[in-house]
ZAVO-776128 format. One record per atom (N, C-alpha, C): x, y, z. Coordinates in steps of 0.1 Angstrom, whole numbers, plus 5000, padded with zeros to 4 digits. Layout:
XYZ
...
This chain:
513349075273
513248955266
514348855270
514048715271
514948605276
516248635264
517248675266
518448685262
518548555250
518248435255
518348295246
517248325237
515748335237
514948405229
515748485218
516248595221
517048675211
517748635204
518748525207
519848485204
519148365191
518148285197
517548205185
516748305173
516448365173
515948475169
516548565157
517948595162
518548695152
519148525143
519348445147
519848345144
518948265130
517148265134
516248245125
516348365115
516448475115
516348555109
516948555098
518548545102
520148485091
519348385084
519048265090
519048155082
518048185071
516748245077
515948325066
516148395054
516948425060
517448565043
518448515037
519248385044
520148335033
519548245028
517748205026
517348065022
516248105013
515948235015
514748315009
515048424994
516448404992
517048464980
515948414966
515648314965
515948254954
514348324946
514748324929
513948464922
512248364921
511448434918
509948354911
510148314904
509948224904
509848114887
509448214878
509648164860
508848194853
508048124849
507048084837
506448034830
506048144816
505648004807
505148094796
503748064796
502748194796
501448164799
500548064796
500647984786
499847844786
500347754794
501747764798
501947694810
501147684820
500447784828
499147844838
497947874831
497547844817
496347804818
495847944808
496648054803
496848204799
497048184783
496348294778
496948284765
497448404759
498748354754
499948434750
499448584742
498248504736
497648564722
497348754726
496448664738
495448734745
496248884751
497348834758
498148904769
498848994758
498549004744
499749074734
498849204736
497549164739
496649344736
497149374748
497249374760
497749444771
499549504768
499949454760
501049504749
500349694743
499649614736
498549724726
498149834738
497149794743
496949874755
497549994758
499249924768
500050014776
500950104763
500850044750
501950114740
501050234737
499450204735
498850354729
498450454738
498550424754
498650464765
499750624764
500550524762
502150604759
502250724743
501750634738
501750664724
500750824722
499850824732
499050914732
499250984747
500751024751
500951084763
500251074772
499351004776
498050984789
499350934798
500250894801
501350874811
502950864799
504250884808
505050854800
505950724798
505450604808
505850474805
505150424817
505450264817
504850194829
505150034827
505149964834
505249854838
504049744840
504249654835
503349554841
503449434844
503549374857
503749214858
502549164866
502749014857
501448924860
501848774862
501548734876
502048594880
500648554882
501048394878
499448334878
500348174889
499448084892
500048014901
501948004913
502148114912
503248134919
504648144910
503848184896
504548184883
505048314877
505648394874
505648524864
505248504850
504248534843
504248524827
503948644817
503948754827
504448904817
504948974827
506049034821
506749134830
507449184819
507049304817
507449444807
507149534810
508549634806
507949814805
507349864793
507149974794
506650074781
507050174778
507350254772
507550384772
508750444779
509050534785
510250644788
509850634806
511050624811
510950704822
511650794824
512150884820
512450994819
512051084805
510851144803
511051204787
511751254782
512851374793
513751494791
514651404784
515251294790
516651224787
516051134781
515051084779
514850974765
515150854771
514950834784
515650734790
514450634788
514750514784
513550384785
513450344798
512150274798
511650244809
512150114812
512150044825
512949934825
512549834837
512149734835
511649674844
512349644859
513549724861
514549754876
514049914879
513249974874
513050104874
512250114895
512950194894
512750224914
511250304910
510250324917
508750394919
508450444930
507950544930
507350624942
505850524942
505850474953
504750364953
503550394966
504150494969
502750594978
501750514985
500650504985
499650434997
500250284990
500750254984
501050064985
501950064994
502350135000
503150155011
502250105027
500650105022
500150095034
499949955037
499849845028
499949735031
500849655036
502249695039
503549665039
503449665054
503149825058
503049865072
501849795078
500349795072
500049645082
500249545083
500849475074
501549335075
502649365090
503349495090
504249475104
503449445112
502249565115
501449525130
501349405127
500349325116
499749185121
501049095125
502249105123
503349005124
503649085142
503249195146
503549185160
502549175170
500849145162
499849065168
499948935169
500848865157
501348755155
502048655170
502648805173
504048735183
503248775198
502048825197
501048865214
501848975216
502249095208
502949215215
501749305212
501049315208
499849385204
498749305201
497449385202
496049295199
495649435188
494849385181
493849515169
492749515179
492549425191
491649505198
492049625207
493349665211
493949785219
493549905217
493249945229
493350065224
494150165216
494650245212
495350305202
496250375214
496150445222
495950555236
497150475247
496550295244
498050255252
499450285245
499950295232
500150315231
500650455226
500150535220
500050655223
499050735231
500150765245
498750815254
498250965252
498750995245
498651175240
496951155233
496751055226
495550965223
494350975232
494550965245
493350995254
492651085251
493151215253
492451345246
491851415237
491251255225
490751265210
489551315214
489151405207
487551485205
486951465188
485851445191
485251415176
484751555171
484651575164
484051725158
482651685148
481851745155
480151795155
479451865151
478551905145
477351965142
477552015157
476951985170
477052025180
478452095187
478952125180
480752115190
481651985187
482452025194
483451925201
483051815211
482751675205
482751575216
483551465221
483051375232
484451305237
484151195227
484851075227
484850965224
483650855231
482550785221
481850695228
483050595230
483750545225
484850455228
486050455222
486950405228
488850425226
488850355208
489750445200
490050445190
490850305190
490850185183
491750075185
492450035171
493249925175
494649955163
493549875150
492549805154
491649745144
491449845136
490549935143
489850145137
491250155124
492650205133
493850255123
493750115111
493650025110
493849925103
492849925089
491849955094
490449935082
490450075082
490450165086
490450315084
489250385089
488750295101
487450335103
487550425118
489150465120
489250575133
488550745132
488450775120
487850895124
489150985121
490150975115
491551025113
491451035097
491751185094
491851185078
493251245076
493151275060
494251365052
493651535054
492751575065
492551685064
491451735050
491151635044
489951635033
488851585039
487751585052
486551565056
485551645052
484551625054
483251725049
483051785065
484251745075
484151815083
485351925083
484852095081
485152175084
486352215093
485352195104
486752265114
487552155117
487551995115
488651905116
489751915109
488851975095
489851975087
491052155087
490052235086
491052345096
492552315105
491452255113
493052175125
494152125118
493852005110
494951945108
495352045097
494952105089
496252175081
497052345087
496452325104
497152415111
498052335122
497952205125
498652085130
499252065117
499652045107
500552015096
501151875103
500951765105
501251635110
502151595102
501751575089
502651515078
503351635075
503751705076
505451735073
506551675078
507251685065
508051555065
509651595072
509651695080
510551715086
510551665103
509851665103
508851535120
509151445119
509051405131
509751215133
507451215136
507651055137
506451005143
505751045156
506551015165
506451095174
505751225176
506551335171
505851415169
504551425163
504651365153
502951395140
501751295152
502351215156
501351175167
500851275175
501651355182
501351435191
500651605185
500651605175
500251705164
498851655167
498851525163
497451465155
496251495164
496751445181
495851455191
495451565195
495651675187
495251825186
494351815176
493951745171
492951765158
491551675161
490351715159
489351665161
489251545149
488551425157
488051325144
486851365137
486651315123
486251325118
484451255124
484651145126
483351105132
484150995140
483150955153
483350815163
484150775155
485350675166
485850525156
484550465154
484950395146
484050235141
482450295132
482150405133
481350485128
480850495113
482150505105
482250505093
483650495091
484050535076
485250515072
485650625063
487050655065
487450765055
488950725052
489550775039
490750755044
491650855043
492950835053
493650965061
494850875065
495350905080
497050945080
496950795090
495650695090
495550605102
497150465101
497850485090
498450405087
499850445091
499950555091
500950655096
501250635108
499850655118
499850635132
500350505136
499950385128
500250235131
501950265129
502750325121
504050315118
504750345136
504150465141
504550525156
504250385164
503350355159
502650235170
503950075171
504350105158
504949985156
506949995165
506650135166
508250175168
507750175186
506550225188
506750215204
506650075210
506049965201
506149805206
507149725199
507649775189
509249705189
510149745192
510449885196
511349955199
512750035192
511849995181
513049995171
512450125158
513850215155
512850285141
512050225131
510750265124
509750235115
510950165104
512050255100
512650185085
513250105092
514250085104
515249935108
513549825111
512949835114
511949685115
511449665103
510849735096
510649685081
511649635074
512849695076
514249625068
514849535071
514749495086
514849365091
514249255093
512749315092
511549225098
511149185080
510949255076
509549215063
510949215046
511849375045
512749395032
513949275028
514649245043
515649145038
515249015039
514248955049
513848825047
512748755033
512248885027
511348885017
512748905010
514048935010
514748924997
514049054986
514049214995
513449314986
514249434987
515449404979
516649504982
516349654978
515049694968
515249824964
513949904969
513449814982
512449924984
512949985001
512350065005
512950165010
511850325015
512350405021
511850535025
512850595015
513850615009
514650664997
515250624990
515350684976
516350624965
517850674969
518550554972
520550594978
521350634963
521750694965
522950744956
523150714944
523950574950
523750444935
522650374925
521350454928
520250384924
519350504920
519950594921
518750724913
518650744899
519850634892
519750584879
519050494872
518350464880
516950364878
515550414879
515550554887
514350634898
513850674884
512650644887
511450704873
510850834877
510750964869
510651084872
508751054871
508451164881
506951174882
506551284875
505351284864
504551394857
503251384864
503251534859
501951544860
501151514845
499751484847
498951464837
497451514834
497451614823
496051654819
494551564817
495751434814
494451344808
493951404791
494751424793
494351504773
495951494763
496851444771
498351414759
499351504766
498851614775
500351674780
500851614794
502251624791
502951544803
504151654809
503951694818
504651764826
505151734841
506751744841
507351694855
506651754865
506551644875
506051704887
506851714900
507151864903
507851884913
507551844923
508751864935
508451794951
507951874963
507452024955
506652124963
505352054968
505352044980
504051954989
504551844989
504651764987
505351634983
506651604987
507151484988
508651454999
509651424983
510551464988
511551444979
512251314979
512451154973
512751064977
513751084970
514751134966
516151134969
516951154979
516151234995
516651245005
516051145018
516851135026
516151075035
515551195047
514551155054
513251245059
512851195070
512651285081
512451265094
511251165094
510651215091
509051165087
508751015083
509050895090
509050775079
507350725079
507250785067
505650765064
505450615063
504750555068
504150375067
503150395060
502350495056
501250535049
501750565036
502950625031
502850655019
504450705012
505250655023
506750705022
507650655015
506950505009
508050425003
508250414987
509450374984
509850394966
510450214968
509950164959
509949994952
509849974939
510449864937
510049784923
508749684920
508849654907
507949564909
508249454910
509649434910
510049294916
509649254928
510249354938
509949354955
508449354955
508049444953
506549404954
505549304951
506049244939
505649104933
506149024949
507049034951
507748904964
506648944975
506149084978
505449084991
504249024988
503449064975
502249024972
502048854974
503148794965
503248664965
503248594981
503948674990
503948605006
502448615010
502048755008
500548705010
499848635009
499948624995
498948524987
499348404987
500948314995
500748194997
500648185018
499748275021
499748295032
500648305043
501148415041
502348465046
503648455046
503748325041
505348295036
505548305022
506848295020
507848305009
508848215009
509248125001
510148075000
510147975017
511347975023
511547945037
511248035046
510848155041
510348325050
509248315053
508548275062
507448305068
507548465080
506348555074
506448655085
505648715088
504148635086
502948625089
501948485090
501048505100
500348365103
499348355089
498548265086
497448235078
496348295081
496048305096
495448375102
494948495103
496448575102
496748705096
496448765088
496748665076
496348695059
494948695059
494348625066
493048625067
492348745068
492548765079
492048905080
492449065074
493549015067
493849115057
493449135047
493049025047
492448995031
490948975028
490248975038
488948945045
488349095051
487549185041
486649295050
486149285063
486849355072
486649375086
485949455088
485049525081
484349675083
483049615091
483449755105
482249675112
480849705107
479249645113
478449655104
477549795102
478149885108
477550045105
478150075093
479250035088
479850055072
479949955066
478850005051
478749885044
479849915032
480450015030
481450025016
482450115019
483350105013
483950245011
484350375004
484750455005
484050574995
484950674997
485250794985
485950874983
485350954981
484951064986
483851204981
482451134978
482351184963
481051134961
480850984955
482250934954
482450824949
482450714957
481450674957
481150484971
481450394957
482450334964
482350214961
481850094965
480450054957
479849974962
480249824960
479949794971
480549634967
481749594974
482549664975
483849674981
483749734996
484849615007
485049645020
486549675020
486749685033
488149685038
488949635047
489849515045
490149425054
491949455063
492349415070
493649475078
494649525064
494349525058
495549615049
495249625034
493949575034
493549595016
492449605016
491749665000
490749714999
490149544992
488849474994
488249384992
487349344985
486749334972
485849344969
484549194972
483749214977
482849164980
481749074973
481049174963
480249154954
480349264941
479649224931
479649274919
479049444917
479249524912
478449654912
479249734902
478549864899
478549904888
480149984892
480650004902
482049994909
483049904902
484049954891
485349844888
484149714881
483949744871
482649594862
483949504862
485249554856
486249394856
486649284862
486049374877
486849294891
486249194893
487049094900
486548934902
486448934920
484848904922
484548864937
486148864945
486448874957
487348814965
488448914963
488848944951
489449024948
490249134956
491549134959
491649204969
493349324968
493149444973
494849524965
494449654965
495149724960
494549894961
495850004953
496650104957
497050174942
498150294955
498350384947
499250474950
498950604943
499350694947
498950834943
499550854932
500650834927
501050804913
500350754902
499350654906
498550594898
499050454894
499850434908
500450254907
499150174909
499450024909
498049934911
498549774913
497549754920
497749594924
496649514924
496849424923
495349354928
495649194926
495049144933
494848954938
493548914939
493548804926
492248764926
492648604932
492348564947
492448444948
492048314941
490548344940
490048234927
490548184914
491248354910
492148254897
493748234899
494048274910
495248234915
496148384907
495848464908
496848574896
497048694904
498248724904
498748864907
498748954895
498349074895
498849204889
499249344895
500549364887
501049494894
501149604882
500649684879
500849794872
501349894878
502649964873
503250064882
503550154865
503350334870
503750424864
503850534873
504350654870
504550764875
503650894876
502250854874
501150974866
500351064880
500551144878
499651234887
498551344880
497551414886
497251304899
496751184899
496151084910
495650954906
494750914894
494950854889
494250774879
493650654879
492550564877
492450434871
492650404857
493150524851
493650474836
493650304835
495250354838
496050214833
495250074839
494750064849
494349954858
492749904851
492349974843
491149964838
491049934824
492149974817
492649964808
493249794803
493849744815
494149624812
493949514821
492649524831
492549454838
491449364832
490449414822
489349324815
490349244802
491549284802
492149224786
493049124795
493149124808
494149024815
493448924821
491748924824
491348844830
490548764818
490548824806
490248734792
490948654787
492548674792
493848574789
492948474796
492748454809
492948294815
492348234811
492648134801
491547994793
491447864799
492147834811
491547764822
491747794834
């Protein structure tokens, strides 16, 4: 790279993060059109939530025109210690981790270092040698897996949960995600494991977000956490999110339960699971990161005013577009979990989209666009009425509790 290039560069970057500090406005909801009244049951809601151990505290913040007008916790984040929950509280924020990490690729499609039309194989060439797994056997590829495929999730790459058998065999004898592997390696694991079906074929979701993280380290050259922390965490002004909670700040870390769904709440250990107190070979772009809902309120908001923030721009409009816009090519019309299709709903470069109306999520508003974490965190952007929501708790396993719970009492607030 031209040396002077660089030099203007690290130079924009400074000026960025010292211009991009400054916090969201607030408002008080009839200021944006909300009623106060209204937003007090989502109060009611998350307190009988709590009240009746279905989780042990949680969070909720809701910006409407580029505004904040609820931001509160609930309940404990720690039960053992009685500790209250607190709206600085650090989260294991699991697949919202995956939106973060396409926002990098599209900011280095942005800059012509990659296309989503590439093959996957240029860069990782260990990639060439993907086999799809068959009713018939083992077959080759009708065509190269591309960073579009890892993007929408339509590569043929799972969590080792397919209804295909022997793929799934492989990968839990490939163990990819063990978190003691660099990328590299889990790449090279991966291309031992048969896909699930053709790219572009259908859609599942799996480790394709993971693979984009390797992708992103072999075209910037730089580790997964130093380009996120320099490219997307300090210019977005998002000091507490991260691949681990540091030293000073596990006084904030909300403990994870598990949940019956019937009133009992029990800690949940980090057997299978990564311990985010330590830092880990493994930097998952799919699912490795712990945030606030502050920081994540700031990423959401750059989205949603098309890439920028403040003076931080670090995505085109363009970009957002298509992130935000179902890209699913036309052999898949939805997306789906087991026996659960969600009808109505596509999947665009980094979020789940809803389309049209279906008996799928009744609260959700057209356009609507965001998706959750294995904890049972939650987001979602409805561009029409201009509103962010972020719901964050600690509950396993996933849930739509909470997100279902207060997403018809928050779209009743808006009174114009």
């Amino acid at each position: 790279m031209n040396p002077l290039r660089v030099f203007v560069c690290v130079v924009l970057t400074i000026a960025t993060q010292r211009l991009s500090a400054a916090e969201i406005p607030t408002a008080k909801p009839e200021d944006v059109g909300m009623s106060s009244a209204k937003l007090a049951k989502v109060d009611d809601a998350m307190s009988n939530l709590v009240e009746q151990h279905k989780l042990a505290g949680g969070i909720v913040m809701i910006a409407r025109h580029g505004k904040v007008i609820h931001f509160k916790p609930y309940g404990l984040a720690t039960i053992e210690a009685k500790r209250p929950m607190t709206t600085d509280a650090i989260m294991r924020i699991y697949s919202m981790s995956k939106a973060i990490t396409s926002s990098a690729v599209m900011m280095l499609v942005d800059e012509g270092r990659l296309s989503v039309d590439d093959p996957v194989a240029k860069y990782i060439p260990s990639f060439e040698k993907l086999k799809v797994d068959t009713d018939d056997g083992l077959v080759a590829l009708k065509r190269a897996m591309t960073i579009a495929d890892l993007l929408r999730h339509t590569s043929g790459l799972t969590y080792g949960n397919s209804p295909r058998t022997n793929a799934d065999a492989a990968f839990k004898q490939a163990d990819p995600m063990n978190h003691e592997i660099t990328l590299k390696e889990m790449c090279e694991r991966l291309a031992e494991v048969p896909l699930a079906f053709q790219p572009g074929e259908d859609w599942i979701y799996g480790v394709s977000i993971d693979v984009l993280g390797r992708v992103i380290e072999v075209v910037s050259e730089q580790p997964l956490d130093q380009f996120l922390q320099e490219r997307i965490f300090q210019p977005l002004d998002m000091p507490d999110t991260g691949f681990f909670v540091p030293p000073e700040k596990r006084g904030r870390f909300a403990q994870a339960y598990n949940s019956d769904g019937k009133g009992k709440l029990t800690i949940a250990d980090n057997e299978g699971r990564r311990d985010f107190t330590k830092p880990k070979a493994l930097l998952s772009g799919g699912g490795g990161l712990v945030s606030t809902a502050r920081d994540y309120m700031r990423f959401l908001l750059t989205i949603q005013q098309g890439g920028k923030l403040g003076d931080a721009r670090i995505l085109s409009p363009e970009s957002v577009r298509l992130m935000t816009t179902s890209q699913l090519p036309e052999a898949v019309s939805n997306i789906y979990f087991g026996e659960q299709k969600r009808i109505g709903v596509g999947f665009g470069f980094g979020f789940s989209v809803r389309e049209k109306m279906s008996d799928w999520d009744r609260e959700g508003h057209v356009g609507e666009y965001g998706w959750g974490g294995a904890a049972s965190t939650h987001y979602w952007v409805s561009p029409k009425d201009d509103l962010i929501v972020i719901t964050l708790e600690q509950t396993l396993p996933y849930s739509f509790m909470t997100e279902f719970a207060v997403k018809g009492l928050i779209y009743d607030a808006i009174v114009e």
